[in-house]
C-alpha positions as CSV (number, residue, x, y, z in Angstrom):
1,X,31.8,15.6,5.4
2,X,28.2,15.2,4.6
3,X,25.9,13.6,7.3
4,X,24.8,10.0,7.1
5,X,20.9,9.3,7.1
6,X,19.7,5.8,8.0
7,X,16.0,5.1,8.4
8,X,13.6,2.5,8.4
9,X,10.7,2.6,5.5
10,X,7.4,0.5,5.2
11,X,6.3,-0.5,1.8
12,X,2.3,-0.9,2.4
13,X,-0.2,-1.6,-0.8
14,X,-2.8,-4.1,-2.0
15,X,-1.3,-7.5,-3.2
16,X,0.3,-7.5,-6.6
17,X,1.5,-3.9,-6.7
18,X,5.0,-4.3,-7.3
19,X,6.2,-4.3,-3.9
20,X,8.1,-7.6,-4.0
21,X,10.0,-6.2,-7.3
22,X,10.7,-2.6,-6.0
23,X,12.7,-4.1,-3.2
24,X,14.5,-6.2,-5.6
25,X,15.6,-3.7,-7.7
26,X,16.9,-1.3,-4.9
27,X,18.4,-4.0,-3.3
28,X,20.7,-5.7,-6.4
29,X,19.2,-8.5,-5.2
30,X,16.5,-11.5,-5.3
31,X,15.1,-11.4,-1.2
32,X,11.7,-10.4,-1.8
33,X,9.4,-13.0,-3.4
34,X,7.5,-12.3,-6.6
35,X,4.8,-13.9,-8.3
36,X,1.7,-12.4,-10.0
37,X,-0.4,-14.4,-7.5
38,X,-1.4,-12.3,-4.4
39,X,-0.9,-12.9,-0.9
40,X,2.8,-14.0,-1.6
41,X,4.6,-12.0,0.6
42,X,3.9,-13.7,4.7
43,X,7.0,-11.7,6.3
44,X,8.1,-8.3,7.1
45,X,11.5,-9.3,4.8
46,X,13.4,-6.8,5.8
47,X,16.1,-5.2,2.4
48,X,19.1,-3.2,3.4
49,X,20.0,-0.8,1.0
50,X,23.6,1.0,1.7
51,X,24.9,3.5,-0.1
52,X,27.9,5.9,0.7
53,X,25.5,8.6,2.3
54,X,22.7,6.7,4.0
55,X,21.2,3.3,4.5
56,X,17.7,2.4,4.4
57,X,16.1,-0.7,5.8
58,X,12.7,-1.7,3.9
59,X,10.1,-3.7,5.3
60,X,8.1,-5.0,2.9
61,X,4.6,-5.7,4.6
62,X,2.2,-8.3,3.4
63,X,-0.6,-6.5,1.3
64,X,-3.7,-5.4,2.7
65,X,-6.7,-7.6,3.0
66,X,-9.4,-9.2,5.3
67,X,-8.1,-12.4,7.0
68,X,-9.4,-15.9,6.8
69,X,-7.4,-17.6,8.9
70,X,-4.7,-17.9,11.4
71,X,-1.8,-16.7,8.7
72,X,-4.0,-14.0,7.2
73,X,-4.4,-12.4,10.7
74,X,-1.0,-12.9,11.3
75,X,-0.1,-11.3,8.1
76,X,-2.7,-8.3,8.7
77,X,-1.4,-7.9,12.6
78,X,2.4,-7.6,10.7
79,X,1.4,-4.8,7.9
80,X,-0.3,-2.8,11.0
81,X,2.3,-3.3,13.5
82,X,5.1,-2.5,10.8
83,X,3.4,1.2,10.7
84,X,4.2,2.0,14.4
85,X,8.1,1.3,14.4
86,X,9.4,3.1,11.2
87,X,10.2,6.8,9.5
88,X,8.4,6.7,6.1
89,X,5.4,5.0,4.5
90,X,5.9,4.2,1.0
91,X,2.1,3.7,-0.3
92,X,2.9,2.0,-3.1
93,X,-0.2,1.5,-5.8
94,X,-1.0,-0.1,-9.3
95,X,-1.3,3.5,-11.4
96,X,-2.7,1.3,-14.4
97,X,-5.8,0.4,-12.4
98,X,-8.6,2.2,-10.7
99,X,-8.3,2.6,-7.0
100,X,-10.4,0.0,-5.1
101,X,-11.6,-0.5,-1.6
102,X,-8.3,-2.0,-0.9
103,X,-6.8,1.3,-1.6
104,X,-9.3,3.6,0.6
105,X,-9.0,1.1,3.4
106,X,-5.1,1.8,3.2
107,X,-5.8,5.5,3.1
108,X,-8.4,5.1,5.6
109,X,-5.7,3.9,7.7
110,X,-2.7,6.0,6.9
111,X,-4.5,9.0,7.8
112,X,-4.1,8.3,11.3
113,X,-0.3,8.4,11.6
114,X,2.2,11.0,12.0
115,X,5.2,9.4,9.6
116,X,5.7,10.6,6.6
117,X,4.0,8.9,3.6
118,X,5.0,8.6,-0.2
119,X,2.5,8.1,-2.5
120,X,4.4,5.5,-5.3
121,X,2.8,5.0,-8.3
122,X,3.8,2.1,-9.9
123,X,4.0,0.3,-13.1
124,X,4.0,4.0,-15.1
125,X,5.2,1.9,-18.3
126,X,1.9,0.5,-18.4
127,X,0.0,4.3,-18.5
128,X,-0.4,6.6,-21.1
129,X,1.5,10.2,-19.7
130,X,-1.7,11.9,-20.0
131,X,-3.5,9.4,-17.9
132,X,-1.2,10.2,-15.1
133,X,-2.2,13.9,-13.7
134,X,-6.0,13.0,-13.1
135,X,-4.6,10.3,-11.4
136,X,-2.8,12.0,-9.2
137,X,-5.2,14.3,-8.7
138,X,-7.9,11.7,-7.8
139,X,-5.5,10.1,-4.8
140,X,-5.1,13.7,-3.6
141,X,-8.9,14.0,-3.1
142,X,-7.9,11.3,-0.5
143,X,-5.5,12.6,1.7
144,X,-2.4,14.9,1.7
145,X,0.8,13.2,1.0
146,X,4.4,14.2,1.9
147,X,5.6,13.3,-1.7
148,X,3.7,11.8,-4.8
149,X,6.6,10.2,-7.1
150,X,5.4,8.0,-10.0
151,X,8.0,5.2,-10.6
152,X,8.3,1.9,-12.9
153,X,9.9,-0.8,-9.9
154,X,9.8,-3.2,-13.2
155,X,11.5,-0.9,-15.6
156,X,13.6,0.9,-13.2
157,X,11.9,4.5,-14.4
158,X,12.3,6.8,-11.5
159,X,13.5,4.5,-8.9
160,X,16.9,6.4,-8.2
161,X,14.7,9.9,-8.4
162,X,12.5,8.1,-5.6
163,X,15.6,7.3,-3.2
164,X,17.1,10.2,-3.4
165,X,13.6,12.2,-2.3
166,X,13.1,9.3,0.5
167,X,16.5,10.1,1.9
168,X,15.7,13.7,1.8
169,X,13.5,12.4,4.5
170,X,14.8,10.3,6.7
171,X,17.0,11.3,9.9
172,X,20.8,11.7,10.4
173,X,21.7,8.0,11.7
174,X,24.3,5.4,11.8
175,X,24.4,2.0,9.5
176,X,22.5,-0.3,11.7
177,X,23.9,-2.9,9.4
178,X,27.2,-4.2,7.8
179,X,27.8,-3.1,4.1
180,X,27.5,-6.3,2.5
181,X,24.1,-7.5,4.5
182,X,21.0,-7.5,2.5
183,X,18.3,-9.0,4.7
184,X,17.6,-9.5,8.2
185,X,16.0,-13.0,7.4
186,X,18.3,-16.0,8.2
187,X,19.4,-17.8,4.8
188,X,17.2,-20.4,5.5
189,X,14.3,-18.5,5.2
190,X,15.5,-16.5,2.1
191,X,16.4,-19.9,0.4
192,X,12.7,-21.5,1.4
193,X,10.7,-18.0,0.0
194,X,12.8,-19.0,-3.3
195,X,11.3,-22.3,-3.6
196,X,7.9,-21.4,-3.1
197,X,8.1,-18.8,-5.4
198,X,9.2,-21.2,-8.6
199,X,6.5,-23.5,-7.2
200,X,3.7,-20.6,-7.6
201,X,5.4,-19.8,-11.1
202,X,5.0,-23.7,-11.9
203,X,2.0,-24.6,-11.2
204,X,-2.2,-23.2,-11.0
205,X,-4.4,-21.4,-9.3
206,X,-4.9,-23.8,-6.7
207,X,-2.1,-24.1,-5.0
208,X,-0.6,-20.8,-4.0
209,X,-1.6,-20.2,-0.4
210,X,-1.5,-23.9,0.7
211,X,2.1,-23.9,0.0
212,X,4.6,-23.6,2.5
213,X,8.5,-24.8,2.4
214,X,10.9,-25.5,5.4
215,X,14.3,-25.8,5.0
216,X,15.2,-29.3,7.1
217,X,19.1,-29.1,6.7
218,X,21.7,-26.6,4.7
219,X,25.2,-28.0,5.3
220,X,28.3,-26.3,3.6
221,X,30.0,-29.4,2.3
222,X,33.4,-27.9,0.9
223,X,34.0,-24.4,0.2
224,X,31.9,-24.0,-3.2
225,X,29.3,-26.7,-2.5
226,X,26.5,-26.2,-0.2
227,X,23.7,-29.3,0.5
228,X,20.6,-28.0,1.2
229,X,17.1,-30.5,1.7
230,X,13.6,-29.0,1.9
231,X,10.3,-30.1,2.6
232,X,7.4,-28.9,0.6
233,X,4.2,-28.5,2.5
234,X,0.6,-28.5,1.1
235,X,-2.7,-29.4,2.6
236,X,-4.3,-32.0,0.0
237,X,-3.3,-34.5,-1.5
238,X,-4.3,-33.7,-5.1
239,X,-1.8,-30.7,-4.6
240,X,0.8,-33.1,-3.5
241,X,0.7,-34.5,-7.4
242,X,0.4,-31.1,-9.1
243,X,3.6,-30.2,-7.4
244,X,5.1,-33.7,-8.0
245,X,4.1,-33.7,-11.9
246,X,3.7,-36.2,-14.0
247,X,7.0,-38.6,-13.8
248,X,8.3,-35.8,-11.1
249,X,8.7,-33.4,-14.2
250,X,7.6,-30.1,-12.2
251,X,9.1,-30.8,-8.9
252,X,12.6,-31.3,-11.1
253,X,12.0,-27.8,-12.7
254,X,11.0,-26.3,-9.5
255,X,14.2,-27.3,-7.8
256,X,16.5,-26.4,-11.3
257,X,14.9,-22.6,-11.1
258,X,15.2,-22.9,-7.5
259,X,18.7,-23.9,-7.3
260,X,20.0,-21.2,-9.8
261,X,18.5,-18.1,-7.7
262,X,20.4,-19.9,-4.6
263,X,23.4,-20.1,-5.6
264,X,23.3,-16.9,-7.0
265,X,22.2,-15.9,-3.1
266,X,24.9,-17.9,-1.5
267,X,28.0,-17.7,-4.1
268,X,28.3,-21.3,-4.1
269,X,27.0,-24.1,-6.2
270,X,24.0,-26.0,-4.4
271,X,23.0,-29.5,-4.2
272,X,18.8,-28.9,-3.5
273,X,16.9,-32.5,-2.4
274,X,12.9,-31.8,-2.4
275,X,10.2,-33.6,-0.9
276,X,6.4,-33.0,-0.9
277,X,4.2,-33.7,2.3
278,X,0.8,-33.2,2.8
279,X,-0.3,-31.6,6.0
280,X,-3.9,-31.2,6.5
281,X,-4.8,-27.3,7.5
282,X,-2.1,-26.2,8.3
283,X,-2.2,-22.5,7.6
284,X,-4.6,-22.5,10.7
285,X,-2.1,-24.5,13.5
286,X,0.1,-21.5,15.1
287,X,3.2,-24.1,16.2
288,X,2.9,-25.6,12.8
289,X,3.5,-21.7,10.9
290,X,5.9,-20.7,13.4
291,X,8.2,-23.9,12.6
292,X,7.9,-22.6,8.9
293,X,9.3,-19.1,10.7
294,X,6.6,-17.1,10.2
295,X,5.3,-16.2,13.4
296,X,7.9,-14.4,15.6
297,X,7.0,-15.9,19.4
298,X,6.0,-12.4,21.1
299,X,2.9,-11.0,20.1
């Protein structure tokens, strides 16, 4: 019988690579947020892929940038600390733009550990094939990676190429998880990161990072019914009504895009009740963010 690899791998890129959508696609399943906003990803979620011969865990990181406040160090302290625990790096950029300073910080960065690291170049549908070897070639000026593998996370091009090369990879190891677990992030959590994600598909550029969502109450009320209440948070009022919409129009939509990706999650058909409160700064009051569950309490 053939051995069983299990490994844990870091996903760790600018914001808006693709991330979000490659761990979708290798999981089966909607965990990871998506938007086309930055900065949308605030926890290492954590997707479990099985498969007969191995099982990897992925921690998606939040991208790369310079904090400016309390969450975005928290995020940045994440993305580092993720680096030090795990057996690959998937460095996972944009192939369809130029690398920026976000990139050579990465780089600048990965140099300095001993895991392995993947160079993944995403969105590939968006490139001409010619375009792509002096690509490559210009990353390799950087630093020497273990494997380069060009993959479209959108399109699916290359992903199951990519898996099989990361498993190469990774040491003999037991499933850490059952077969049918996906995430290590309590429902709760999953179901809130859904919310806010129709909400940044709904609404404009103001209001992405002065979202947040809690989930107050989730009650299974029969076997195929599941209540579940929620409180949006935002920090002004004038974001308060863009969420609200005129006559409640977009918070309805939010919760009727919302409420189709949960019961998709959870198997059973939802009832979802939304409210909006404001609450003034409060991406920069630590108890408030770790009530929302995004600050684990140690350090």
């Amino acid at each position: 019988m053939s051995e069983h690899k299990s490994g844990f791998v870091s996903i760790i890129g600018r914001p808006n690579v693709g991330k979000s959508t490659f761990v979708n696609r290798v999981i089966g399943h909607k965990i990871a947020i998506m938007s086309d906003k930055p900065q949308t990803t605030r926890n290492k979620i954590q997707g479990v892929m099985t498969q007969e011969d191995a099982q990897i865990i992925f921690l998606d990181t939040p991208g790369i940038h310079k904090p400016k406040h309390k969450l975005g160090d928290y995020m940045m302290r994440v993305a580092r600390n993720t680096l030090a625990e795990i057996d690959a790096i998937m460095f996972m950029v944009n192939i369809s733009e130029d690398i920026g300073r976000g990139d050579e910080y990465i780089m600048e960065m990965l140099k300095h550990v001993n895991t392995p690291v993947f160079l993944v170049l995403n969105k590939i549908d968006l490139v001409h094939p010619d375009d792509l070897m002096p690509k490559i070639e210009q990353y390799q000026t950087y630093m020497d990676f273990t494997e380069i593998v060009p993959i479209s996370a959108l399109e699916g091009h290359n992903v199951d190429h990519f898996i099989e090369v990361l498993k190469s990879y990774l040491p003999e190891g037991p499933k850490y998880y059952p077969d049918d677990q996906i995430s290590d992030h309590p429902e709760q959590f999953v179901v809130s990161e859904l919310i806010r994600e129709k909400i940044l598909h709904l609404t404009s550029e103001e209001i992405p990072h002065s979202i947040g969502v809690n989930v107050d109450r989730m009650i299974k009320e029969s076997e195929s019914r599941v209540r579940i209440e929620a409180t949006i948070f935002v920090e002004r009022n004038s974001q308060k009504g863009i969420v609200i919409g005129k006559g409640g129009k977009k918070l309805k939509e939010v919760g009727k895009r919302a409420r189709l990706d949960i019961e998709h999650l959870l198997g059973s058909k939802v009832y979802l009740e939304l409210w909006v409160k404001v609450q003034k700064d409060w991406r920069n009051k630590v108890n408030f963010i770790r009530q929302m569950g995004y600050i684990e309490d140690q350090d």
